[in-house]
Structures are given as structure tokens and as C-alpha cells.
C-alpha positions as CSV (number, residue, x, y, z in Angstrom):
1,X,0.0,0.0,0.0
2,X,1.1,3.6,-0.6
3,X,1.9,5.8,2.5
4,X,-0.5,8.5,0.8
5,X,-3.4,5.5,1.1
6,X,-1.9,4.7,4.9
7,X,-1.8,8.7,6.0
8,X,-5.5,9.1,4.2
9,X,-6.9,5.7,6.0
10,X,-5.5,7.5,9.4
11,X,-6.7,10.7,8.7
12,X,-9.9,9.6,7.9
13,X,-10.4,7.1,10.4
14,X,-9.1,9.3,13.4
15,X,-11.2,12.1,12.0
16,X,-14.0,10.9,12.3
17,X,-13.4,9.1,15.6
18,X,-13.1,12.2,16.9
19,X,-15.7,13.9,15.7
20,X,-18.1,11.2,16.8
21,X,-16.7,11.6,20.4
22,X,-17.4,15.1,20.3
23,X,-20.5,14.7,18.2
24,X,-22.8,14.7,21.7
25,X,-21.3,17.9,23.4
26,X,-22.2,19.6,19.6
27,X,-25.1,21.6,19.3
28,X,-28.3,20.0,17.3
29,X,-27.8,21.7,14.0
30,X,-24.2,20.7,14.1
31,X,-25.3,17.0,14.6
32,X,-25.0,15.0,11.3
33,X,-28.2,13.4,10.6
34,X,-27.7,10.3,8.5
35,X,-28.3,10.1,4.3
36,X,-28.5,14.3,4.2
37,X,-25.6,17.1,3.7
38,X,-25.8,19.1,6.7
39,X,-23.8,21.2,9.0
40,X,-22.9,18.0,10.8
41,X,-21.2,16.1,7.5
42,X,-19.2,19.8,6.8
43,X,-17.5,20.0,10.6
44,X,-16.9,16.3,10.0
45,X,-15.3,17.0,6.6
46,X,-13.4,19.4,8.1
47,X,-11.8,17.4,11.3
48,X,-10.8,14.8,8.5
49,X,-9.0,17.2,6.8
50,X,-6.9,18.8,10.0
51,X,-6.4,15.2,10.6
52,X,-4.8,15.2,7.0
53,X,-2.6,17.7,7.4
54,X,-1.5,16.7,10.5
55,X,-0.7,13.5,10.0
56,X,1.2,14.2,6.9
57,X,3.1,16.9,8.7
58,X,4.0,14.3,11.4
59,X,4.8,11.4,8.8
60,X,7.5,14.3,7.1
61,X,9.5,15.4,10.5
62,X,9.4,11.5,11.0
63,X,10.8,10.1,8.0
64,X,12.2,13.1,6.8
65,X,10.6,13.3,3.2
């Protein structure tokens, strides 16, 4: 597998583990309801991508790429 795949699998994965750990502290309309695009899917969306970026920024200062 390629380490983008492996840092994307992470990010993804820890993403939205942590967004469904906060989910219940989050306000109603920031609650994703299932099968609709709502303000829940968009904060969701956007944990997964800080994830991204920081796991690829630890991934560089560890193997120094």
C-alpha cells in the first residue's frame, strides 16, 4: 500500500473518531443526521482534513521526506 493510502486511512479514520466523540457535546444543528448534507457532514469533513494535514506533517519530520 502507498503511505499517501496509509496517512489518508488514518486521517480519515481518526477524524471521524473524533468527531463522533465530540459529536454529543455539539449543538443539534451541528449533529450529522444520516443520508443528508448538513452542517454536521461539513465539521466532519473538516476534522478529516486537519487530521490530513496533520498527520502528513508528522509522517515528514518523521521520515524526513
Amino acid at each position: 500500500m502507498s503511505r499517501n493510502f496509509i496517512e489518508s486511512l488514518v486521517a480519515v479514520l481518526g477524524g471521524n473518531l473524533a468527531y463522533f466523540l465530540l459529536m454529543p457535546q455539539l449543538p443539534p444543528e451541528a449533529r450529522h443526521a444520516p443520508h443528508s448534507i448538513d452542517l454536521g457532514l461539513l465539521l466532519d469533513f473538516g476534522i478529516c482534513i486537519l487530521a490530513l494535514v496533520g498527520v502528513r506533517a508528522l509522517s515528514r519530520r518523521i521520515f524526513r521526506t
